[in-house]
N, C-alpha and C positions, 0 to 999 in steps of 0.2 A: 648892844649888850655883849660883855666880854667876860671870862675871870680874868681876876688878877691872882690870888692865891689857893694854895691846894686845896680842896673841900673835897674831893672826888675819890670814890677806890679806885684803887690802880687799877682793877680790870675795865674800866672803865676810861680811866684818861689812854688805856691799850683800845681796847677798842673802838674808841671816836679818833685815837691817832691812825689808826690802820685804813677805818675808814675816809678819812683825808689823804692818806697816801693814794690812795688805791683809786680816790677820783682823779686827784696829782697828774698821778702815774698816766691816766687815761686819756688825760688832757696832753699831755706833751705828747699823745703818741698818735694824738688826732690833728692838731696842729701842722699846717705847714708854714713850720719855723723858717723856711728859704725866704716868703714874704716878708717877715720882719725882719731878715739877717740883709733882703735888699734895699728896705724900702727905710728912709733914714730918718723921714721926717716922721713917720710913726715911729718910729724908737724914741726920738725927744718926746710927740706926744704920750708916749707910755710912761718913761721915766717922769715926766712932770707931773702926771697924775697921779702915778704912786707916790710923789713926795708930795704934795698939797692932800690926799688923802692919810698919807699919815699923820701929817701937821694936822690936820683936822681931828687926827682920832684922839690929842690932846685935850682937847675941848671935851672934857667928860664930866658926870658926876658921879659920885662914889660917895652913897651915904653908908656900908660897909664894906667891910678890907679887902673881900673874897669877890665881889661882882661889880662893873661898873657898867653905868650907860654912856652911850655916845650915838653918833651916825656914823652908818658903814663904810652909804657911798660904793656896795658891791653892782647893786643893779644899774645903779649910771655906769659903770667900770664894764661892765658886761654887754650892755646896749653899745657904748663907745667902741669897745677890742674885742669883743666875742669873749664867749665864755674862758676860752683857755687861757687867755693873757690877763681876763680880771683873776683866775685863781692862780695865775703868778702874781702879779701886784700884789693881790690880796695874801700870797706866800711871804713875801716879803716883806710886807709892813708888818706882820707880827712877828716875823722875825728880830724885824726891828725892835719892836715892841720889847723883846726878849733883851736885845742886846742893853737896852737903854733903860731897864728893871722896871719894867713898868708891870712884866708878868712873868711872872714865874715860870720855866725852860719846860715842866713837864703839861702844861698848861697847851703846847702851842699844838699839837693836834686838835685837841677840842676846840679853841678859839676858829684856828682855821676853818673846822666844820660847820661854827656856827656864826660867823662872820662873812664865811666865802664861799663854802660846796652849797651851802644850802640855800642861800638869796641868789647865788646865780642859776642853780636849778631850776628856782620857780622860775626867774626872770627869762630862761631861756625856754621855758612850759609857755608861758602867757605871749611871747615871744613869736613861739612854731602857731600856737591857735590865731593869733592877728595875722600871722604872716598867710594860715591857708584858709582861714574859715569866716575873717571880716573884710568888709572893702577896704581899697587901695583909700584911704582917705586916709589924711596926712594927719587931722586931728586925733581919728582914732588911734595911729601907731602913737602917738603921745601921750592922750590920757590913757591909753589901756597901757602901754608899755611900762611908760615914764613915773605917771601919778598912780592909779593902780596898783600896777606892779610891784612897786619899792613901797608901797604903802602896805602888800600882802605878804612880801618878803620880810618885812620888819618885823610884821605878825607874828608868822608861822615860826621864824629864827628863833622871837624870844619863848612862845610854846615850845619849841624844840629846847631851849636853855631847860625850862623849867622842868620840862619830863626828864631831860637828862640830871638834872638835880634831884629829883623825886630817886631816881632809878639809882642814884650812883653815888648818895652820902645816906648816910644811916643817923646823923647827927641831927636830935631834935630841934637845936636850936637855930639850926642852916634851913632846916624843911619851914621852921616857923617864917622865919627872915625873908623865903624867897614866898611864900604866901602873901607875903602885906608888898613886897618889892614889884610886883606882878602887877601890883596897882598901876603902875607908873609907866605900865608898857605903852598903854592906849596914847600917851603924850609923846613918845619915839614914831607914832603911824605920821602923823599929819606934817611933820616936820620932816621927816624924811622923805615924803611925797611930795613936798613943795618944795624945797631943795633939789631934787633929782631933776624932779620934772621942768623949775626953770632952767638948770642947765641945761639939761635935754634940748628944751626950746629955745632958747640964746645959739646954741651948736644947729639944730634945724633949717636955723632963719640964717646966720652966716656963714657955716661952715657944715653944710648937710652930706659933703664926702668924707668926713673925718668920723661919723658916727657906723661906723660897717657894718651893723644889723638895719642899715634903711637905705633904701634901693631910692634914690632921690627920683630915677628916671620913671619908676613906678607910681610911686605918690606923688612929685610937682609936673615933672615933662608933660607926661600922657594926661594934663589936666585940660 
């Protein structure tokens, strides 16, 4: 779930912009970007991902002008390259987004927020609790991470959408619109949790170094 056009007061599209900077900001500075600037074959894996994820964000529907659904694709992004490289990817396709008018310029702080800071937060929440508090068992990092997680992330984003539209248009007819649109969340969980999580699982079973929040040596070696 994205906007596409203005509905928002300005203090508002300021303050969910600032807040997206300011996770931004905290990501590039926790980052040790020497890894990706050495390591080559994750930079093609990152680039490919963010273009097949933005190619994906095409695939939307938009029964009004101002909001659309799609799949995000943050918490696979996030599971794959850790949080800071999915809120690049995730930076850039809505940038993209912008370039190629699918959304409105003053729009891309909030999308960011609620496309990227906020699904990879939980995901990196549910993320830390499996990594210290359940066993090494290779199922559980997949349904709690994979299926789960992207399925609570979808959730709580599009709750987060709607409070941010309660909170930040004053317009009856946008409050009425996102009450009946709200319906339509529950049909974004399960699709998003079976999407994430068979990739997840495809990448596990042939390629379990490529996913860098999963200690392979932890969950298969020591079995």
């Amino acid at each position: 779930m994205s906007f596409a056009t203005v509905v928002l007061a300005p203090w508002m599209l300021i303050l969910t912009a600032l807040l997206s900077v300011g996770v931004l900001v905290r990501a590039v500075w926790v980052f040790p970007w020497r890894r990706l600037e050495q390591d080559r074959p994750l930079q093609h894996r990152l680039l490919g991902a963010t273009v097949f994820v933005m190619l994906m964000w095409q695939l939307r529907a938009q029964a009004i002008d101002w909001l659309t659904l799609h799949m995000v694709f943050t918490v696979f992004l996030t599971l794959v390259f850790t949080a800071p490289l999915a809120l690049l990817a995730n930076a850039l396709i809505n940038l993209a987004m912008v370039l190629i008018g699918q959304i409105a310029w003053p729009l891309l702080g909030v999308n960011i927020l609620i496309t990227g800071v906020i699904p990879a937060l939980i995901s990196v929440a549910i993320w830390r609790l499996v990594d210290r508090r359940m066993p090494d068992n290779l199922f559980v990092f997949l349904f709690a991470c994979g299926f789960f997680g992207s399925g609570l992330a979808t959730l709580l984003s599009g709750l987060c959408t709607i409070g941010i539209i309660w909170l930040g248009s004053n317009d009856p007819e946008v409050l009425r619109l996102i009450g009946e649109y709200a319906l339509f969340l529950p049909l974004l969980l399960p699709s998003e949790a079976f999407v994430t999580g068979t990739m997840l699982s495809l990448l596990l079973v042939y390629h379990p170094h490529w996913v860098l929040t999963f200690d392979s040596h932890r969950y298969i070696d020591t079995k």
